[in-house]
C-alpha positions in Angstrom: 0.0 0.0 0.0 1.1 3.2 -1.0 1.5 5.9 2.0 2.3 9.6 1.8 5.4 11.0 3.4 3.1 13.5 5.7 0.7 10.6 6.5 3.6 8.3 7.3 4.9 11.3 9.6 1.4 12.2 11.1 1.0 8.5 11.8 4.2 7.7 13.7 5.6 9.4 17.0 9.1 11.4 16.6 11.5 9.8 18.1 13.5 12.2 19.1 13.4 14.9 21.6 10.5 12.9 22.3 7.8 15.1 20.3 5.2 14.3 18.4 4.6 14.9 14.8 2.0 18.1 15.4 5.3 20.0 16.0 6.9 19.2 13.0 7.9 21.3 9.7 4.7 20.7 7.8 1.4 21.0 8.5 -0.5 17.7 9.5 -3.9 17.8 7.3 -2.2 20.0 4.0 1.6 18.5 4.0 2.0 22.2 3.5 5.1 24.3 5.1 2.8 26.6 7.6 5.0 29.6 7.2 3.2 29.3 3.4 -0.3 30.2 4.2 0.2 34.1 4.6 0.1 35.0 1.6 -3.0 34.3 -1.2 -1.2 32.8 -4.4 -2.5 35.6 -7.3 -1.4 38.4 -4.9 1.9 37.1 -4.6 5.0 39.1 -6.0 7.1 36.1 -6.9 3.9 34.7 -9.1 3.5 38.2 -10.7 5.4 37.8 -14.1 4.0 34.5 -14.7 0.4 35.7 -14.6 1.3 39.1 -16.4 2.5 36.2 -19.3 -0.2 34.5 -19.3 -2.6 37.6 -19.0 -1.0 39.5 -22.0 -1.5 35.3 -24.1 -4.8 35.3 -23.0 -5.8 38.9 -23.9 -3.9 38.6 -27.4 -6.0 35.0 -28.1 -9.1 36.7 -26.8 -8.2 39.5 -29.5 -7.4 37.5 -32.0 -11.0 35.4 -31.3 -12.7 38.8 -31.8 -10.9 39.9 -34.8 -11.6 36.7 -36.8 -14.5 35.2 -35.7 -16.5 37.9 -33.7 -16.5 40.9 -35.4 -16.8 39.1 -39.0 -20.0 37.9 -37.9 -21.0 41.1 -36.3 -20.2 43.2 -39.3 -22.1 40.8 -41.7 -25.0 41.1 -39.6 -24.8 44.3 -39.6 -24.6 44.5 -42.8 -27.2 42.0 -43.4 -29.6 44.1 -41.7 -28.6 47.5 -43.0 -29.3 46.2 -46.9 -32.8 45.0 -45.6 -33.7 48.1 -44.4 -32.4 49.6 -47.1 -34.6 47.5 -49.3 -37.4 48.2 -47.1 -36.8 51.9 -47.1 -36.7 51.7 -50.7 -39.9 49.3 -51.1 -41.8 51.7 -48.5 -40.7 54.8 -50.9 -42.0 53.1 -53.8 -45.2 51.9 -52.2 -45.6 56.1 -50.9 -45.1 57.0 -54.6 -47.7 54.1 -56.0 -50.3 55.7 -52.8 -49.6 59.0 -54.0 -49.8 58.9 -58.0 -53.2 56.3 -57.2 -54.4 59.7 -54.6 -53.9 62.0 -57.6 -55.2 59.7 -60.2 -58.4 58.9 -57.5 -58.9 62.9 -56.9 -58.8 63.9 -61.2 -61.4 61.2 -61.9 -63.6 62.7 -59.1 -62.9 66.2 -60.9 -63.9 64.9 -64.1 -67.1 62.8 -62.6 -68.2 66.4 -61.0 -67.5 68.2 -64.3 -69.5 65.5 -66.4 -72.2 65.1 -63.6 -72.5 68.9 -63.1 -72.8 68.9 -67.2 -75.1 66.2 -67.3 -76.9 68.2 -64.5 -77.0 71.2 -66.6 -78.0 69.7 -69.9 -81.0 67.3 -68.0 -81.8 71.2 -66.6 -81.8 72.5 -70.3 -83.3 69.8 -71.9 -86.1 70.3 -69.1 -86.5 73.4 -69.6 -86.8 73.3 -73.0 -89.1 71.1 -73.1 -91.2 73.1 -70.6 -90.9 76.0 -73.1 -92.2 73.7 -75.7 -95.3 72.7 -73.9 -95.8 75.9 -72.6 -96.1 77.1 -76.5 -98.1 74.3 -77.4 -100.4 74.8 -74.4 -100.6 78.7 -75.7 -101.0 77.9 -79.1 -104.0 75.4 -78.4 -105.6 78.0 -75.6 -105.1 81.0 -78.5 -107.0 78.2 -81.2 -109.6 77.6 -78.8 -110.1 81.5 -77.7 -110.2 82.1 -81.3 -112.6 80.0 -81.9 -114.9 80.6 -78.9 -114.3 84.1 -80.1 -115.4 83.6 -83.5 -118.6 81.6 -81.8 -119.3 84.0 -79.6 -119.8 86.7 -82.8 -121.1 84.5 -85.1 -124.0 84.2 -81.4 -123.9 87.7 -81.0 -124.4 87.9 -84.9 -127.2 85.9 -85.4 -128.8 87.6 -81.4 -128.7 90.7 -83.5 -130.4 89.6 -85.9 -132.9 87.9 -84.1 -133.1 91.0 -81.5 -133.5 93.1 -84.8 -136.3 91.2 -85.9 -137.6 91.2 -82.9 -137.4 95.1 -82.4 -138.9 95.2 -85.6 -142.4 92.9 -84.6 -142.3 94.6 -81.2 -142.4 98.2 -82.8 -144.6 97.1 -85.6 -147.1 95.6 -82.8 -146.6 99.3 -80.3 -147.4 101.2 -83.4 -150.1 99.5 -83.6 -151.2 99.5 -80.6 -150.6 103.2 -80.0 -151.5 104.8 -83.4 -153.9 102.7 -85.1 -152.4 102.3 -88.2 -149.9 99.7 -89.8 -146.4 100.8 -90.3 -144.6 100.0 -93.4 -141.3 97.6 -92.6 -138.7 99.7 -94.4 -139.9 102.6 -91.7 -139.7 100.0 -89.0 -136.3 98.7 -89.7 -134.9 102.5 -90.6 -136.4 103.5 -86.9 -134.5 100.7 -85.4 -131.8 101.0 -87.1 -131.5 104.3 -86.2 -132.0 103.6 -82.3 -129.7 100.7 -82.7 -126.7 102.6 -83.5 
């Protein structure tokens, strides 16, 4: 069986001076010299170029990591992303232009529609109002037709009244003469004296 110096030491008794081993040079659990433990290893001077070496490898390693594998991948990322919002920027300014061009096309065929629907408007009106005018004449020309010819009733009436009131102003005198003088009246006389009053 294999055994440790220390444990071998811990283990046995000194023999001389007649001292055990927990007065010996090194420390019974560690194997350690004692006198060592004052001092934490990293703040020691003695260990100080070593771990400057080793810092100024590890630093120039960690560098070198970042120069050719980090920052490659960063910067294509980076630019990655920048040409896809470039592309975007430059879809979105083409999409603005298509919304603006399809604005201005949308608000000139609303002009036109109001201009054609304000001249529809206005020829419906003229179109109404001629018509209007045109019934109005006809209306005009068939009241004028109809005066005329109530007109030319109402003489052709008052005509034949006047002759019939003629006639009759002629019996009605012949019968007062009668009546009031005697004698019969010859007609010429009686339609001269009623002409005469008729006028």
């Amino acid at each position: 069986m294999f055994v440790t110096s220390a444990f071998a030491q811990e283990s046995a008794p000194a023999v001389e001076g007649g001292h055990t081993g927990t007065e010996g040079d090194t420390h019974s659990e560690t194997g350690v010299p004692a006198e060592a433990h004052g001092v934490f290893p990293p703040f020691d001077p003695a260990t100080f170029p070593s771990q400057l070496l080793w810092l100024a490898i590890t630093f120039g390693l960690f560098y070198l990591f970042l120069k050719k594998v980090v920052m490659p991948r960063v910067s294509g990322i980076i630019d990655v992303r920048n040409d896809r919002i470039t592309q975007d920027l430059d879809h979105a300014a083409r999409l603005k232009g298509e919304a603006d061009a399809a604005v201005a096309a949308y608000e000139q065929e609303l002009a036109e529609a109001k201009t054609k629907a304000n001249a529809i408007g206005q020829q419906a009106s003229d179109a109404a109002k001629a018509e209007a005018e045109a019934a109005r004449k006809k209306v005009e020309a068939a009241l004028d037709q109809k005066l005329g010819e109530a007109e030319a009733r109402i003489s052709s009436i008052k005509a034949s009244a006047m002759k019939e009131v003629g006639t009759i102003a002629e019996d009605t005198t012949s019968a007062i003469v009668e009546a009031l003088v005697g004698g019969k009246a010859s007609k010429a006389e009686i339609a001269a004296a009623v002409k005469s009053v008729a006028r």
